[in-house]
C-alpha positions as CSV (number, residue, x, y, z in Angstrom):
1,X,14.6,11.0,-14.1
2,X,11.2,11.3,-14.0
3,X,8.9,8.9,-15.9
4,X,5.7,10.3,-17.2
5,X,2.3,8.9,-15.4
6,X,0.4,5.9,-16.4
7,X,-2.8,6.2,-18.0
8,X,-5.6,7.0,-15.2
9,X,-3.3,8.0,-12.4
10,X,-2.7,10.8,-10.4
11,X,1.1,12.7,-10.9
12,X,4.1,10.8,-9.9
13,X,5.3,11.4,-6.2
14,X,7.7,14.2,-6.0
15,X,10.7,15.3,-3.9
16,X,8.8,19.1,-2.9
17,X,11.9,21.9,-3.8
18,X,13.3,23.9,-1.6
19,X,12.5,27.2,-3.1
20,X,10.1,30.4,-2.4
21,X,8.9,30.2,1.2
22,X,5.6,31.9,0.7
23,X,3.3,29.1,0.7
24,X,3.9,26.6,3.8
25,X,5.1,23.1,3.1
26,X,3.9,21.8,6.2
27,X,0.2,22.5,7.5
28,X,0.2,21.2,11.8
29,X,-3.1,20.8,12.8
30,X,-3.7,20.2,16.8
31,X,-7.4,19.5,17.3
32,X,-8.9,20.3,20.3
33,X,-11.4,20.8,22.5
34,X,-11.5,23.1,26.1
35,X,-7.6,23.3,26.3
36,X,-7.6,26.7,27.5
37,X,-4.6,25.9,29.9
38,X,-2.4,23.8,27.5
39,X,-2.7,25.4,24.1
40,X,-0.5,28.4,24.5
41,X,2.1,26.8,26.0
42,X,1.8,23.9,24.0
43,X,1.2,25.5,20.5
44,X,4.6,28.0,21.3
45,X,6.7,25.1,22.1
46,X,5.7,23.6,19.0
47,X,6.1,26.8,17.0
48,X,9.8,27.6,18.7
49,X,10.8,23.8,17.7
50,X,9.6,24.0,13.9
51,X,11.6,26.9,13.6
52,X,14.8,26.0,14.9
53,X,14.7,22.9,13.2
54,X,12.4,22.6,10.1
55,X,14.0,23.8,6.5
56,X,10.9,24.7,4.7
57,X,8.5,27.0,5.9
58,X,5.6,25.6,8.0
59,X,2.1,27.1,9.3
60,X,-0.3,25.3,12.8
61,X,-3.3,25.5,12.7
62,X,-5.4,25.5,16.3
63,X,-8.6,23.1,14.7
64,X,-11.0,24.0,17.5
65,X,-14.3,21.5,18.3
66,X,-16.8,23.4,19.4
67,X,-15.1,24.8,22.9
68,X,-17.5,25.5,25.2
69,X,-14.2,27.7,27.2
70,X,-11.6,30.5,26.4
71,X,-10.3,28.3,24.0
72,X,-11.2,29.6,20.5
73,X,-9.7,33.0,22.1
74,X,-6.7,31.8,22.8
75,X,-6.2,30.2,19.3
76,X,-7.4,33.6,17.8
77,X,-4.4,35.6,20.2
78,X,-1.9,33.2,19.1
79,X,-3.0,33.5,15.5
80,X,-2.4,37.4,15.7
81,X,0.6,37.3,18.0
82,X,2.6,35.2,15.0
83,X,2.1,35.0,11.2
84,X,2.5,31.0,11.2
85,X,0.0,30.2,13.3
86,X,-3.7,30.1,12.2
87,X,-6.7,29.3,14.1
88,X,-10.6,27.7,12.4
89,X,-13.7,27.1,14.3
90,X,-15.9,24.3,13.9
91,X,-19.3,24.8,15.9
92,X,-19.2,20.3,16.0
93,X,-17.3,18.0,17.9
94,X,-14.8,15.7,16.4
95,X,-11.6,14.9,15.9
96,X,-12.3,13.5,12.4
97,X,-14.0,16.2,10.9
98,X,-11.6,18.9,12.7
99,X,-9.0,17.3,10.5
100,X,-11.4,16.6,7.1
101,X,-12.4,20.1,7.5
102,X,-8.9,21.7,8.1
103,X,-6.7,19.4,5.3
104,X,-9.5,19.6,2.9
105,X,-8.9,23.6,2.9
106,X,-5.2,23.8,3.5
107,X,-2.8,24.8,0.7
108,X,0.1,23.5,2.2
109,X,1.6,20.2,0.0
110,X,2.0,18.3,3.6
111,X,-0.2,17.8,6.3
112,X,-0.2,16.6,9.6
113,X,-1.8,16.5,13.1
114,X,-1.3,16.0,16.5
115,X,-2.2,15.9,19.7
116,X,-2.5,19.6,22.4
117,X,-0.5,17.7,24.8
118,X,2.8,16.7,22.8
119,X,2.7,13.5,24.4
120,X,5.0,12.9,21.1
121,X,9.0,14.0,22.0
122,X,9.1,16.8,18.9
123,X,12.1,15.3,17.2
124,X,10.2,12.8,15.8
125,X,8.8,15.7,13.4
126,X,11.0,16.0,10.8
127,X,11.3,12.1,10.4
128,X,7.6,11.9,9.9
129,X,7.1,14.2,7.0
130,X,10.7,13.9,5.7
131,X,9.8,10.8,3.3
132,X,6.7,12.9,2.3
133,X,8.3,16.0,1.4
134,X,10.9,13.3,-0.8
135,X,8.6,11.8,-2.6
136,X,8.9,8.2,-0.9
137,X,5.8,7.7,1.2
138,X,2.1,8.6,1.1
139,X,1.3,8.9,4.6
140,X,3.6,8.6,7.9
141,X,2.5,7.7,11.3
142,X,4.1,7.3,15.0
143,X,4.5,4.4,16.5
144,X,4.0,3.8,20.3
145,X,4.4,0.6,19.7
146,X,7.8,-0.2,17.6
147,X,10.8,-1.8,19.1
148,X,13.1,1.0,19.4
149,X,10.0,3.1,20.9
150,X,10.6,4.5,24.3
151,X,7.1,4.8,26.3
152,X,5.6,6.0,29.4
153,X,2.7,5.0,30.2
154,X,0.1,2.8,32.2
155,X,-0.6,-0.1,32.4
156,X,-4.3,0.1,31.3
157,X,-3.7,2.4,28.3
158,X,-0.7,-0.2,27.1
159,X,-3.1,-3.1,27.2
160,X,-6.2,-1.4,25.6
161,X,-3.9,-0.2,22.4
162,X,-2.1,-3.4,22.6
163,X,-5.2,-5.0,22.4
164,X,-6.6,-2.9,19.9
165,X,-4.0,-3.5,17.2
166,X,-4.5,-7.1,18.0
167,X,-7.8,-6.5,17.0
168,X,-7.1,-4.7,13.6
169,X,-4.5,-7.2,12.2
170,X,-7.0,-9.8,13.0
171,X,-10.0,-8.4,11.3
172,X,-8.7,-5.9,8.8
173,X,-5.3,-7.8,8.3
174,X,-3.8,-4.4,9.1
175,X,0.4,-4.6,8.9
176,X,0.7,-0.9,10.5
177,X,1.9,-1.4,14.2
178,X,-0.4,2.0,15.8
179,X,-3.5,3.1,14.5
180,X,-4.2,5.8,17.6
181,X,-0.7,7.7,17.9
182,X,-2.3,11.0,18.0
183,X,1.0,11.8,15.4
184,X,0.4,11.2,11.9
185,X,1.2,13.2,8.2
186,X,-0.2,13.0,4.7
187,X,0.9,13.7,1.6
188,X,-2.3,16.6,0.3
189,X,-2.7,15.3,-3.3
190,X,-3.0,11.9,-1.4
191,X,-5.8,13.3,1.2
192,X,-7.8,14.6,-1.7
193,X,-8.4,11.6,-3.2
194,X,-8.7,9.4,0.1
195,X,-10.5,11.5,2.6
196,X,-14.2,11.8,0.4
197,X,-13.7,7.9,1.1
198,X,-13.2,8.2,5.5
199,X,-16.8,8.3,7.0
200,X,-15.6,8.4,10.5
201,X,-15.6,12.1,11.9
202,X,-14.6,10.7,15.5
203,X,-11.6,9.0,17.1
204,X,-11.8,6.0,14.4
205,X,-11.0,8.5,11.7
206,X,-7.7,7.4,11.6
207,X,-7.4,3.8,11.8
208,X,-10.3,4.5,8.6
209,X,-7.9,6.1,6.9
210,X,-4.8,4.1,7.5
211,X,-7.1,0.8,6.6
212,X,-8.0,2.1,3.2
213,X,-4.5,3.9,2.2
214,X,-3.4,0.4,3.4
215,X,-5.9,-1.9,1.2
216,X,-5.1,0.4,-1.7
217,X,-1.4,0.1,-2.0
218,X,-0.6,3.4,-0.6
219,X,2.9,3.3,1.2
220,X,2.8,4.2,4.6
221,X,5.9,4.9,6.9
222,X,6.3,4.6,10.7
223,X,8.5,6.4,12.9
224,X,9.6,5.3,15.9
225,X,8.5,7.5,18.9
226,X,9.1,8.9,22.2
227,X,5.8,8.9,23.8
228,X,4.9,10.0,27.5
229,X,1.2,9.5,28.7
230,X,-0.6,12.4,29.7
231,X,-2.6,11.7,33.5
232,X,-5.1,14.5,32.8
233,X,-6.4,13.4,29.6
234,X,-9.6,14.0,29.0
235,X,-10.4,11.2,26.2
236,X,-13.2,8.7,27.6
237,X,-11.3,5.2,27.1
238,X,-14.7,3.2,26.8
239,X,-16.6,5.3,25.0
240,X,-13.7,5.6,22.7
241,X,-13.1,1.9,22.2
242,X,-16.8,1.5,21.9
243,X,-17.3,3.5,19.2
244,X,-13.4,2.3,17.4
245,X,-15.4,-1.6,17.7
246,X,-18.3,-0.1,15.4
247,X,-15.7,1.0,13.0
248,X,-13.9,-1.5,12.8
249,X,-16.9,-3.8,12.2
250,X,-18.5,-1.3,9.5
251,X,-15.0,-1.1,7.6
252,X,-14.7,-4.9,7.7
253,X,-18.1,-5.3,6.2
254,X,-17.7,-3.0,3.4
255,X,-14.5,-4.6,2.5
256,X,-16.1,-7.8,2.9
257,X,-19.2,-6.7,0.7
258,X,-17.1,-4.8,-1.8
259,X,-18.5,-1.5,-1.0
260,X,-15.9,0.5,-0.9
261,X,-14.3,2.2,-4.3
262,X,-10.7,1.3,-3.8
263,X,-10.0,1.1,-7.1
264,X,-10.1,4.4,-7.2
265,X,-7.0,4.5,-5.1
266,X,-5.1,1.5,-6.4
267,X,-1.8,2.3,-7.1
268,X,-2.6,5.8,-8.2
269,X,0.6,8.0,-7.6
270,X,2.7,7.3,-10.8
271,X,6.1,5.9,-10.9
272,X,5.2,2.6,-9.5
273,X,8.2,0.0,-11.2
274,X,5.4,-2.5,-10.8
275,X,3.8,-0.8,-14.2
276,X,6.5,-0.2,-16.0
277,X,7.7,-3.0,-19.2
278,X,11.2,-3.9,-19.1
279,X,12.6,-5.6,-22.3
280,X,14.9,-9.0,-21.4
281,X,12.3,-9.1,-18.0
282,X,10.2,-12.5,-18.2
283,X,6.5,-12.1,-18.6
284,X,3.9,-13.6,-16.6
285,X,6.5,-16.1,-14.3
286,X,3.9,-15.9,-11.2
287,X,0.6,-16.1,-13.4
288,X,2.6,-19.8,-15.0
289,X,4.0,-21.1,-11.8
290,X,0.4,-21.2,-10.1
291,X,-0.8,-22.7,-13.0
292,X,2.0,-25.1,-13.6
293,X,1.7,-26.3,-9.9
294,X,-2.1,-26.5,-10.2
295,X,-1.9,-29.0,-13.1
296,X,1.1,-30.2,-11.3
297,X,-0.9,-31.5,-8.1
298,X,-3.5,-32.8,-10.4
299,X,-1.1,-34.9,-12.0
300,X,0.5,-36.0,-9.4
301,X,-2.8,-37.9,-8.2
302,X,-3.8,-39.3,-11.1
303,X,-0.4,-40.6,-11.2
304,X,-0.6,-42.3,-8.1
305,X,-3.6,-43.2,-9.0
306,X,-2.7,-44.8,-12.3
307,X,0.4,-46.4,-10.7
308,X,-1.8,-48.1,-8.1
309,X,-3.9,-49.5,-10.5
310,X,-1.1,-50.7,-12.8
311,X,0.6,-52.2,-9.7
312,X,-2.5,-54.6,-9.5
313,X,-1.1,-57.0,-12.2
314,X,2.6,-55.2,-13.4
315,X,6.0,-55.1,-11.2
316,X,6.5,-51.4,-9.7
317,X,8.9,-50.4,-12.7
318,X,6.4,-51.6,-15.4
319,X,3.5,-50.0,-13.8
320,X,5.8,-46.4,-12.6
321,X,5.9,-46.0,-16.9
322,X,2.7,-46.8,-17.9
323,X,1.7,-44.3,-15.3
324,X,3.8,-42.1,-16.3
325,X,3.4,-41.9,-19.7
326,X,-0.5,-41.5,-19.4
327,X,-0.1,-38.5,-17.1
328,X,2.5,-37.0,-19.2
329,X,0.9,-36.3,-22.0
330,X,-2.3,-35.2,-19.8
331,X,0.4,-33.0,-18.4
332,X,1.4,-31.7,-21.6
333,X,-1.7,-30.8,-23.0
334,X,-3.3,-29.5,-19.8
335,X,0.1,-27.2,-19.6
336,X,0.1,-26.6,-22.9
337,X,-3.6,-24.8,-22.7
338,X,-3.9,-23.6,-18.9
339,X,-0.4,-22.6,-17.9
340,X,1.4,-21.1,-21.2
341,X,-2.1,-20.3,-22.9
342,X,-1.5,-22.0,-26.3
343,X,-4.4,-22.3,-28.5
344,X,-5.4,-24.1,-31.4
345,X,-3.8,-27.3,-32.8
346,X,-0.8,-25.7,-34.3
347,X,2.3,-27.0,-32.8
348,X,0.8,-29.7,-30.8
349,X,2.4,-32.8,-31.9
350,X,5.4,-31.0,-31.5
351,X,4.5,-29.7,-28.2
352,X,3.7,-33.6,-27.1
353,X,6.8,-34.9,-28.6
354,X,8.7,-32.8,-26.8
355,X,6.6,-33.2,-23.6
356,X,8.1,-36.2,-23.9
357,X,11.5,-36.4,-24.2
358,X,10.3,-34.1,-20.9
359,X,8.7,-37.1,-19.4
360,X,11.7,-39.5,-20.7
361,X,14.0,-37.1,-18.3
362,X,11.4,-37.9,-15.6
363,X,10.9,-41.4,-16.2
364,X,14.8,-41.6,-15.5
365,X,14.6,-39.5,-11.8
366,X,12.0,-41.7,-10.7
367,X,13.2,-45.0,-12.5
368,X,16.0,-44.2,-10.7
369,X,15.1,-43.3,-7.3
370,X,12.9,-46.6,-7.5
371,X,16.4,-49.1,-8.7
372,X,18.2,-47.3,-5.3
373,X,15.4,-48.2,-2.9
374,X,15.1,-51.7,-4.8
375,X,19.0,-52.0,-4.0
376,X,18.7,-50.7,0.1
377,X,15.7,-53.1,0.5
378,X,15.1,-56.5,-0.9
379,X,10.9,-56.2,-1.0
380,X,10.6,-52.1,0.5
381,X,6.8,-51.6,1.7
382,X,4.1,-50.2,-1.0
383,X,3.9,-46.9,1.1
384,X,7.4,-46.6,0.5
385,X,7.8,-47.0,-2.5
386,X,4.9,-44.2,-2.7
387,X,7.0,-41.8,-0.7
388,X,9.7,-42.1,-2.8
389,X,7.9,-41.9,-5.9
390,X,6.2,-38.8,-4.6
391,X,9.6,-37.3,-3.9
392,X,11.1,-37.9,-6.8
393,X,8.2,-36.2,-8.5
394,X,8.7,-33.2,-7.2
395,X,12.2,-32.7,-8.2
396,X,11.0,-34.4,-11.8
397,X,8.1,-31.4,-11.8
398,X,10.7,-28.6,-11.0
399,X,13.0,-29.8,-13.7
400,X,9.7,-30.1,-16.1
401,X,8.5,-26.4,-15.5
402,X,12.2,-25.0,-16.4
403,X,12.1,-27.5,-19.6
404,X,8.6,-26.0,-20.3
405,X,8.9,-22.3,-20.1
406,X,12.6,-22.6,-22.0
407,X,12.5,-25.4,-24.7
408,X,8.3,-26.8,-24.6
409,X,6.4,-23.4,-24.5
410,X,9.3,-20.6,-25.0
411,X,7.7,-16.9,-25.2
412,X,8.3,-15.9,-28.6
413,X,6.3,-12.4,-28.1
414,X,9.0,-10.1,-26.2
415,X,8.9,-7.8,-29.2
416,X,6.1,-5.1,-28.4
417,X,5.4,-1.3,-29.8
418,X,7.6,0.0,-26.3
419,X,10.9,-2.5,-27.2
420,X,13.5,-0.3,-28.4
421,X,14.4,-0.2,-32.5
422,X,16.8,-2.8,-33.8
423,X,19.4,-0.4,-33.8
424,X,19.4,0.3,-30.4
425,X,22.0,-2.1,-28.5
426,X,20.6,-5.6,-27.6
427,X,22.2,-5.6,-24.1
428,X,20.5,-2.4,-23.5
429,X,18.1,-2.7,-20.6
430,X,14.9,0.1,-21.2
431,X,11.8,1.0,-18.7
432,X,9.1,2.1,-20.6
433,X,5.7,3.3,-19.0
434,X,2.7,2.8,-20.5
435,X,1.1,4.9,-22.8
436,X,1.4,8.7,-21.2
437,X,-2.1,10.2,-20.4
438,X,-2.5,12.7,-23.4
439,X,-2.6,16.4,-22.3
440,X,-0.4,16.2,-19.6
441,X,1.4,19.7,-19.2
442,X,5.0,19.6,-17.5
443,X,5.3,21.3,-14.6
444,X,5.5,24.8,-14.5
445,X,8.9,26.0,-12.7
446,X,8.8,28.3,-10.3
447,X,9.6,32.0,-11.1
448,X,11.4,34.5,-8.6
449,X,7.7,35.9,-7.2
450,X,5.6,32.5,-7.3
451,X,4.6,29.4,-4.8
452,X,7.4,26.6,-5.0
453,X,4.8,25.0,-7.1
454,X,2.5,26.4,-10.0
455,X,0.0,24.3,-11.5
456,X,0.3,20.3,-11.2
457,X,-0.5,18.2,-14.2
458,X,-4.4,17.5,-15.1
459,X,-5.7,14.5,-13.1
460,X,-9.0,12.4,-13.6
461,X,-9.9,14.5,-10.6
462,X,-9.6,18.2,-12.2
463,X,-6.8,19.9,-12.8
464,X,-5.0,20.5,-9.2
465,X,-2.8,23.3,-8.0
466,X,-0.7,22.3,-5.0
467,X,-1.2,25.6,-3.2
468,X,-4.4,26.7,-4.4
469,X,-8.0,25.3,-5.0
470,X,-9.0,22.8,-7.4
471,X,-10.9,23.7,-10.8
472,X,-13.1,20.6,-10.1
473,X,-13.0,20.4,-6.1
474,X,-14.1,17.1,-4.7
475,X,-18.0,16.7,-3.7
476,X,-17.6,14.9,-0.3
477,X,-20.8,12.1,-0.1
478,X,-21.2,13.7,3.7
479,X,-23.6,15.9,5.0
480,X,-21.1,16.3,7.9
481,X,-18.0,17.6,5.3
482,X,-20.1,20.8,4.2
483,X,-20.3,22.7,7.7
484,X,-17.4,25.0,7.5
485,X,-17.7,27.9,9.1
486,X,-17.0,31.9,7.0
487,X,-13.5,31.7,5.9
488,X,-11.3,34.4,5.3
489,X,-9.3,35.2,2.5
490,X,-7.0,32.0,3.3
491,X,-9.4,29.8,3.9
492,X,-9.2,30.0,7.4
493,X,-11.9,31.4,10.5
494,X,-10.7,33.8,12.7
């Protein structure tokens, strides 16, 4: 079942139905530039492999950057020889913008690129965009790189990408194995919201994009490919890893600066469990445990510190529960206010009493580690008696936390507004979302004549329809986004 949106987000992730075949599910785009020998042949193979195999009905479109050859006639002979095939003009270069320009005005619910030379074996296509078209994943990519990959290619090319992700996990901490596989998807309600954010309109344009989706919680599968390099390639290896250096410094800078607006991404397609409340779930475990093992270190020093001082003049038992008792009630009170967030002085003699019987519990674990190493050695060194101290400690500071958070400092607030009524069954387990966003239409179903979507719900961004254009379209901050060239009446150039 489907759990309505959280306040501020975009709709939930979908599985996309299987239903009326008029609009594509899948938009292909292959950039490219002077390929007047490969794009037929290339472009049909794809076509006669998307339609033996895909389910849902698909559309390519040739993205062509400013050919200087036959090119853009070719693309335009394709696109009148079959109905599925679409060709746009852009009169500037780019890979980047080829593919901002082309997703930005493609109806299609699932959108994807690659390369003219289908260096990519073609039965890694249904993988990528299958956990898109479910609902699982925002984006899919290829990977050259993944164990189960099979590649062909040289040695120079496997060094430089290689090298490259090296370079990106180091940097920008990026987890994805290959940010250049020219074979890559997108969900389009995703690519609305993250492309205004992607200045690249080069080569860098996707590592950009995978950086961001990445550092805002997007989900982003990988597919394993079959990859064979192709000798005539006409991409310029230093120029091209010149200009992915400049991007990767720029993007690290504005994440270092906090120039980017990723909140605006964070976690923004729905049914994420991470937001939901879940009655009998503990509240807030991570928040305490860092703050239990903060106060925890800090009492652990002044311990030591205490028990070296009382040492001075006292035998080691004497001085391990003067110690002890100093920094347990320091403890107490320093748990009591940082870690479970108890104010006021209600409850606090309580609260110390039972901090401790607590420290009573401790005073025996360590009293008791210190009798067995009394026992094994008649006069044991000072530092040992510190590391066993220090050891018992920490099994003393486990037990204390458990003691804490179920006896000292129990929640007593797991009744809220979203807990079910008393008459509902106790054992019952319920996930309620947050507050709905008010105003948020159901999806309309689709009738015999209409898309396999109709209108999807009302967003912060304008209300959206998956296979039209938005009532409040998205003002790209680029002069770069705003060159496209006459359309016709689907938003393509012929």
């Amino acid at each position: 079942m489907r759990t309505e949106p959280s306040p501020g987000t975009l709709p939930a992730r979908e599985h996309l139905p299987a239903g009326h075949a008029g609009t594509p599910v899948l938009d292909v785009v292959i950039p490219v530039y002077n390929e007047e020998k490969d794009l037929q042949p290339c472009v049909l193979r794809l076509h006669e492999h998307l339609s033996r195999t895909f389910p849902y009905a698909f559309r390519i479109t040739v993205a062509d950057n400013a050919s200087t050859d036959t090119t853009p006639l070719v693309a335009a002979r394709l696109a009148a020889e079959l109905p599925e095939i679409r060709s746009y003009r852009l009169e500037q270069k780019g890979r980047g913008r080829a593919l901002r320009t082309v997703w930005s005005a493609s109806d299609a619910p699932v959108l994807a690129y690659m390369d003219v030379d289908l260096s990519t074996d073609l039965n890694a296509l249904l993988p990528l965009v299958a956990p898109l078209i479910s609902g699982h994943s925002d984006l899919a990519i290829g990977s050259r790189l993944a164990r189960s990959s099979r590649v062909v290619r040289g040695a120079k090319r496997e060094f430089i990408s290689r090298t490259y992700n090296l370079i990106l996990r180091g940097s920008l901490q990026a987890r994805f194995s290959d940010a250049q596989c020219g074979f890559k998807a997108i969900r389009r309600d995703v690519a609305q919201v993250l492309l205004p954010l992607v200045e690249d309109t080069g080569w860098f344009f996707d590592t950009e994009m995978l950086v961001l989706a990445e550092r805002a919680g997007l989900r982003i599968h990988e597919v394993p490919v079959d990859w064979v390099d192709d000798p005539d390639s006409t991409v310029h290896i230093v120029k091209t890893a010149t200009d992915d250096l400049k991007g990767v410094w720029r993007v690290g800078r504005a994440l270092a600066t906090g120039s980017l607006t990723l909140d605006r991404l964070a976690r923004p397609f729905g049914d994420d469990p991470r937001d939901r409340e879940i009655s009998g779930v503990p509240k807030g475990l991570a928040r305490q445990l860092i703050g239990f093992a903060v106060v925890g270190v800090l009492s652990t020093l002044f311990y030591l510190v205490l028990y070296s001082g009382f040492r001075t003049f006292s035998g080691s038992q004497i001085a391990n529960a003067l110690a002890l008792l100093v920094s347990a009630v320091a403890n107490t009170a320093a748990n009591r206010r940082l870690t479970f967030g108890v104010r006021g002085k209600g409850g606090a003699v309580r609260h110390q009493a039972q901090g401790l019987v607590v420290f009573g519990i401790g005073l025996a674990l360590t009293s008791g580690s210190l009798a067995a190493l009394n026992a094994a050695a008649t006069e044991p060194a000072h530092a040992t008696e510190l590391a066993v101290l220090i050891v018992a400690n920490l099994a003393a500071t486990v037990l204390r936390f458990l003691l804490f958070r179920a006896w000292v400092f129990p929640d007593r607030h797991d009744t809220s507004p979203s807990t079910p009524s008393s008459s509902s069954s106790p054992s019952t387990v319920v996930a309620a979302h947050t507050p709905a966003m008010p105003n948020v239409p159901p999806t309309v179903p689709a009738g015999p004549a209409s898309p396999v979507y109709a209108t999807a719900p009302r967003t912060p961004y304008g209300t959206q329809s998956l296979y039209g254009t938005a009532d409040a379209p998205y003002n790209h901050d680029h002069d770069h986004d705003h060159d496209h060239p006459p359309r016709n009446g689907n938003g393509y150039a012929r």
